[in-house]
PLY file of the C-alpha trace (Angstrom):
ply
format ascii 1.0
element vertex 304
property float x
property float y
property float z
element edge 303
property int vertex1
property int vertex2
end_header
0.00 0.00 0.00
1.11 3.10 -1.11
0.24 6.75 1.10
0.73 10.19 0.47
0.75 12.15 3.39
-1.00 16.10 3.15
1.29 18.04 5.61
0.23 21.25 6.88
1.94 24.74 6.58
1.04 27.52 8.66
2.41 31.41 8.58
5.86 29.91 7.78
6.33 27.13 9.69
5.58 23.39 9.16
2.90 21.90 11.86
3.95 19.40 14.26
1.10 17.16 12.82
3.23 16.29 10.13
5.56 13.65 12.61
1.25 12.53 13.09
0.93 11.70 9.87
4.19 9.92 9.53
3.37 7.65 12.72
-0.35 6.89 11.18
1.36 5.18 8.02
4.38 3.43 9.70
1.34 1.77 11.77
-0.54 1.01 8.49
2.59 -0.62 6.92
2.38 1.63 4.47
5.01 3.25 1.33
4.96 6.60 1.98
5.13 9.92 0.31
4.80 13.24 1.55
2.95 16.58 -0.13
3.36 19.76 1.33
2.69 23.47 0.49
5.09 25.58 2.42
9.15 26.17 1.57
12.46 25.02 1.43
12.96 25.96 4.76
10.36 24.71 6.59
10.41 21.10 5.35
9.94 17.65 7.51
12.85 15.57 9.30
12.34 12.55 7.16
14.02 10.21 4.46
11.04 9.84 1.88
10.35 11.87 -1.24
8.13 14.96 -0.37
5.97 16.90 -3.38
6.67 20.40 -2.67
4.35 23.19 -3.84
5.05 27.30 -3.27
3.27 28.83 -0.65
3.94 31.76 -2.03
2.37 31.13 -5.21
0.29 29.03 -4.29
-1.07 30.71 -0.71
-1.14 28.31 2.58
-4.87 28.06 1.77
-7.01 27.85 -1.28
-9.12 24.78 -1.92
-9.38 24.77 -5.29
-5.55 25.24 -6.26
-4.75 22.77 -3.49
-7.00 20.02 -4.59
-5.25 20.37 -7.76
-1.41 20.08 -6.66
-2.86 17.01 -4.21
-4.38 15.20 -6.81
-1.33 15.59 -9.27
1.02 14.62 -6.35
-1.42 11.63 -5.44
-1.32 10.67 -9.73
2.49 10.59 -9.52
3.12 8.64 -6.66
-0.09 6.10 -7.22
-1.03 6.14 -3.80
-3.91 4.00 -2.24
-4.56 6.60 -0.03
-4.44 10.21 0.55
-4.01 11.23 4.57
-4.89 14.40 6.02
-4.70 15.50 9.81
-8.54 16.03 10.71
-7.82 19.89 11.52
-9.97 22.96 9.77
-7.69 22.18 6.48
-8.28 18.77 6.35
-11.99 18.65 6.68
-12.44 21.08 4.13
-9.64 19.88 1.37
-9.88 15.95 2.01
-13.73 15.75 1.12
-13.11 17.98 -2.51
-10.19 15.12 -3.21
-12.15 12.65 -2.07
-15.00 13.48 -4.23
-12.86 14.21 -7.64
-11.32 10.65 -7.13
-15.11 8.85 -6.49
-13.27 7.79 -3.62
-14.85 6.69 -0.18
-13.50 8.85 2.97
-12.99 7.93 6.50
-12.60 10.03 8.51
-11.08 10.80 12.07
-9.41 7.74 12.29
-8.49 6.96 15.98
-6.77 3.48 15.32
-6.00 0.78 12.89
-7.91 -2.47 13.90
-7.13 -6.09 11.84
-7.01 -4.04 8.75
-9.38 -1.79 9.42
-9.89 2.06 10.47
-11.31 2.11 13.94
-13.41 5.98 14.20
-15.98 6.82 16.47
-19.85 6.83 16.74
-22.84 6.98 19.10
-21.57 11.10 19.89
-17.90 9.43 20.85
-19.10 6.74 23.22
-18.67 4.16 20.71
-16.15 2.85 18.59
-16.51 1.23 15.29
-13.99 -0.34 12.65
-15.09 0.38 9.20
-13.39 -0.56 5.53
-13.74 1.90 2.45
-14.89 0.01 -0.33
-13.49 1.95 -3.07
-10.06 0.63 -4.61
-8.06 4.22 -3.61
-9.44 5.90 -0.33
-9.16 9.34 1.64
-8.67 9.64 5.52
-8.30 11.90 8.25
-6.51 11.00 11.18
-7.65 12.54 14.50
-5.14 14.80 16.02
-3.20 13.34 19.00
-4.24 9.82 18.15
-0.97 9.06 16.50
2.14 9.84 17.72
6.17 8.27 17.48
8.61 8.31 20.68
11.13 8.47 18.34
12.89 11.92 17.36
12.18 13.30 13.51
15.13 12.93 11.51
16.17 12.30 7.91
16.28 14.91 4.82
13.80 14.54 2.13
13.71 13.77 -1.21
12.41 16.84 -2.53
10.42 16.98 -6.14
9.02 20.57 -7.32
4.89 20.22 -8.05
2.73 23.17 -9.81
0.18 23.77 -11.56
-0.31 25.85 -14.78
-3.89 26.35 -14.00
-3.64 28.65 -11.06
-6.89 30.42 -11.52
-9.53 30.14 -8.53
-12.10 32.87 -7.31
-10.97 32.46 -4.10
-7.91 34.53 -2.11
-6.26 33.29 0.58
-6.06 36.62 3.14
-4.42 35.36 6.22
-5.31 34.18 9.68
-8.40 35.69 12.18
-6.83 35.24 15.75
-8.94 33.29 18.07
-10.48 34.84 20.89
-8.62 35.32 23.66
-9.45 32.66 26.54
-9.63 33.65 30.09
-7.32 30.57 30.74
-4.64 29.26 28.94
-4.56 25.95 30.03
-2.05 24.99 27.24
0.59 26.35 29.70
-0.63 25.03 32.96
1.23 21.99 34.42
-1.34 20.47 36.11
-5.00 20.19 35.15
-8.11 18.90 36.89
-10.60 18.17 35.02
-14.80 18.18 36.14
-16.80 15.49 33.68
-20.62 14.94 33.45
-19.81 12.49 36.59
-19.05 15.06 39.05
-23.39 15.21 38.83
-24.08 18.96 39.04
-23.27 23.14 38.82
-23.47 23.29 42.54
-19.94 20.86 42.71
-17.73 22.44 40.81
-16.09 24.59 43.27
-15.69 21.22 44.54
-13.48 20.11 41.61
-11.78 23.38 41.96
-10.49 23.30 44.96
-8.66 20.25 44.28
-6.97 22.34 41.51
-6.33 24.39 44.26
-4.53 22.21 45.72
-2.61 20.70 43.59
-1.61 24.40 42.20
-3.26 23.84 38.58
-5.80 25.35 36.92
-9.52 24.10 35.94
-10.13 22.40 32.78
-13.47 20.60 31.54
-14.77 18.54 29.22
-17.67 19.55 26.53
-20.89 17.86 28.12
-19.97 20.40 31.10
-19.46 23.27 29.06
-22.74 22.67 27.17
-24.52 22.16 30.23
-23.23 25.88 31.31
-21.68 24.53 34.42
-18.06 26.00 33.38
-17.24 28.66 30.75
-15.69 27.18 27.26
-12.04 28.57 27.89
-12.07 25.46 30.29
-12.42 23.31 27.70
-10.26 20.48 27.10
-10.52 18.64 23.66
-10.96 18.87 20.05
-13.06 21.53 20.10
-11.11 22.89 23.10
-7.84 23.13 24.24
-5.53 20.39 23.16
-3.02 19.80 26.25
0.26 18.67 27.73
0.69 19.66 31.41
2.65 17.28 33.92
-0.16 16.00 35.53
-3.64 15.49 34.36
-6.99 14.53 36.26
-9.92 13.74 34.78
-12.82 14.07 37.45
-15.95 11.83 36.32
-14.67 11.72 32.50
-16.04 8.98 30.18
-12.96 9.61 27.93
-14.51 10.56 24.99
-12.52 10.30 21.97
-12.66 14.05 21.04
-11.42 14.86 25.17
-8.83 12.06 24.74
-7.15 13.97 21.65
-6.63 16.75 23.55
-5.33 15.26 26.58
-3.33 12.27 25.20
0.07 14.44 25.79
0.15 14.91 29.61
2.81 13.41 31.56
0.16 11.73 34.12
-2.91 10.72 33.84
-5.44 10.20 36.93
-8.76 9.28 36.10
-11.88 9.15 39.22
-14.26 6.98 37.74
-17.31 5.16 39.13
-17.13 2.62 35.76
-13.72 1.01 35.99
-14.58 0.21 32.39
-14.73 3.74 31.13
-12.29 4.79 28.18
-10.17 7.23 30.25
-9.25 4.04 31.83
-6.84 3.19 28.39
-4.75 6.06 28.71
-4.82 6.72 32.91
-1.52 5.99 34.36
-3.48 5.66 37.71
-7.41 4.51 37.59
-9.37 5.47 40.75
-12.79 3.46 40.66
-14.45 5.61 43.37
-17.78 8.22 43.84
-15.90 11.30 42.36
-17.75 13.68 44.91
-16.62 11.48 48.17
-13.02 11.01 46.67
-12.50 14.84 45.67
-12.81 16.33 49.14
-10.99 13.15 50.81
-7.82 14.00 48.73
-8.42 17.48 48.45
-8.69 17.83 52.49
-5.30 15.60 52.65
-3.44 17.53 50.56
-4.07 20.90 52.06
0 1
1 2
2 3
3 4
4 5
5 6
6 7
7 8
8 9
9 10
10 11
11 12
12 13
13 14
14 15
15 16
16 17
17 18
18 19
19 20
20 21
21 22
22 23
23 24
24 25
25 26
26 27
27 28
28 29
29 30
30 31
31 32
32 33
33 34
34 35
35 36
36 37
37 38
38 39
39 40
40 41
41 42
42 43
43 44
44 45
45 46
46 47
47 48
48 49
49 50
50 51
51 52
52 53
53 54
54 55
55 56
56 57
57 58
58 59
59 60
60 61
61 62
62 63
63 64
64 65
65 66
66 67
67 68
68 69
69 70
70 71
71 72
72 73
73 74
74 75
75 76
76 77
77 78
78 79
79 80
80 81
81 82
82 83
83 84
84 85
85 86
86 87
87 88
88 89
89 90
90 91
91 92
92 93
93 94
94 95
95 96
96 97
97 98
98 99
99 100
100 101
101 102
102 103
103 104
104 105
105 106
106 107
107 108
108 109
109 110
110 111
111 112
112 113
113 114
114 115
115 116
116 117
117 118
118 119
119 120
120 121
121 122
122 123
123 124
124 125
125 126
126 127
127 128
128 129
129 130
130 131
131 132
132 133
133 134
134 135
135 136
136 137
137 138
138 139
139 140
140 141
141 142
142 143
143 144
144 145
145 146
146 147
147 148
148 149
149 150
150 151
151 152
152 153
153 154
154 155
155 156
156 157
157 158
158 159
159 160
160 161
161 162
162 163
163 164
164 165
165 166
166 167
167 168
168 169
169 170
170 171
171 172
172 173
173 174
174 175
175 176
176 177
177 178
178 179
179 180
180 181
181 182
182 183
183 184
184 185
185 186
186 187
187 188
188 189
189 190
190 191
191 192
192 193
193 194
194 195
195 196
196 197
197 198
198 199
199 200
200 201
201 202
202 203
203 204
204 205
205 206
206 207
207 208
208 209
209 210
210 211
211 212
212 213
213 214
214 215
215 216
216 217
217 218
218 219
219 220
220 221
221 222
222 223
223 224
224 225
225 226
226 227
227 228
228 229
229 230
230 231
231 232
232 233
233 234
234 235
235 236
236 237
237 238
238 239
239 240
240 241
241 242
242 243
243 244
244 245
245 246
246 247
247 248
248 249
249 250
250 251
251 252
252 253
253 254
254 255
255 256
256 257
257 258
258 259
259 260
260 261
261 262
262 263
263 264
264 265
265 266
266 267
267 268
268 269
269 270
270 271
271 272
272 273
273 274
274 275
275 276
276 277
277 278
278 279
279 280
280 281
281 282
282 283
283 284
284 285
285 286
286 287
287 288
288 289
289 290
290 291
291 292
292 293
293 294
294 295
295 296
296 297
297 298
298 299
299 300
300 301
301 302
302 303
């Protein structure tokens, strides 16, 4: 199986998903082959050949222009399959290739089970391994699901990629900075999290304190933040914050894929569960199967 690899270039610098990418097809067993829009001197640590486009030219984003360099890239190298991070560039770009190749897409791939891509269902509770049935296929790997120990290193083969037909009615114009959070929990080194477990509003400041304590900072996951019980700059997740703090607990957390992804980098994990089944149980370094609301204040108390 052969796989070409979409990296992802942003205001001059190559994203760290790329290494993502790179792990995703070493676990497929796959050839691979990298495509990226971006420079000479922002290009990836690795020893395989990598279709390079101008940014310049080209712009970091246009969807039209880009489908055209990834499909010529894609032509060139044969590939099976086309892999994109599952970001805000990959959800847009991977379903216009996907759809000029009358290709089936999977997408958010969280593992590769007996062949198969393992994604999630049921609103992330579930988990289900599905085949495309198409001879050449496009994916999107979640982010954070996919990751090497190992340090980048190698230099590319590099082969030049355009396109004479440049011509789109669409500009790229640059970046809108996100709003500013009240937290940045992306720099805190230690996180505790309140899940739909801890019950209600009213025990929060429960959860809290233990943050306290522990001199971190609040975080949450999305059923919470719906709910209204903390504001969405707590968020931890896909639609959140993606984190990496030292040490990490998850208060009454399922582990739902989308809070797993942005979680999956702390140092420690400590999950308070009632369900000693629950997902945050595969990536917990320490599983407490307890009430969350008589554990809490137990350590909490101890620890002050």
């Amino acid at each position: 199986m052969k796989a070409l690899l979409v990296c992802e270039y942003r205001e001059g610098k190559l994203l760290d998903s790329t290494y993502e990418l790179l792990a995703f097809a070493d676990r497929l067993g796959a050839e691979k082959a990298m495509f990226l829009i971006g420079s000479d001197s922002a290009l990836p640590a690795c020893s395989t050949t990598v279709y390079l486009a101008d940014a310049a030219k080209h712009g970091e984003y246009n969807p039209d222009v880009h489908k055209k360099l990834v499909l010529d890239a894609a032509q060139r190298e044969n590939a099976d399959c086309i892999v994109f991070v599952h970001s805000s560039y990959g959800w847009d770009l991977a379903p216009r290739v996907a759809a000029a190749l009358r290709a089936g897409q999977v997408s958010e791939i969280v593992g590769i089970v007996d062949g198969g891509y393992e994604v999630g269902c049921c609103n992330a509770k579930m988990r289900r391994t599905v085949v495309p049935k198409s001879g050449k296929a496009v994916l999107t790997i979640q982010a954070g699901a996919f990751s090497s120990s190992d340090t980048p290193q190698g230099t590319p083969r590099v082969e030049r990629i355009d396109t004479a037909d440049g011509a789109s009615p669409m500009e790229f114009v640059g970046y809108e900075p996100a709003e500013k959070k009240d937290v940045d929990l992306t720099r805190a080194e230690v996180i505790v999290s309140a899940g739909r477990g801890v019950g209600k509003k009213d025990n929060i400041p429960t959860i809290e304190a233990l943050a306290k304590a522990l001199g971190g900072e609040l975080g949450a996951s999305r059923p919470v933040v719906d709910a209204g019980w903390v504001d969405h700059s707590h968020q931890v997740g896909t639609t959140g914050q993606s984190v990496s703090p030292k040490l990490y607990v998850a208060c009454g957390i399922s582990g739902a894929i989308q809070h797993l992804a942005g979680m999956k980098k702390s140092d420690f994990v400590v999950a308070i569960n009632k369900d000693k089944d629950a997902p945050i149980g595969e990536v917990a370094d320490v599983l407490v199967v307890a009430d969350v609301m008589q554990f809490v204040p137990a350590l909490t108390a101890k620890l002050q």
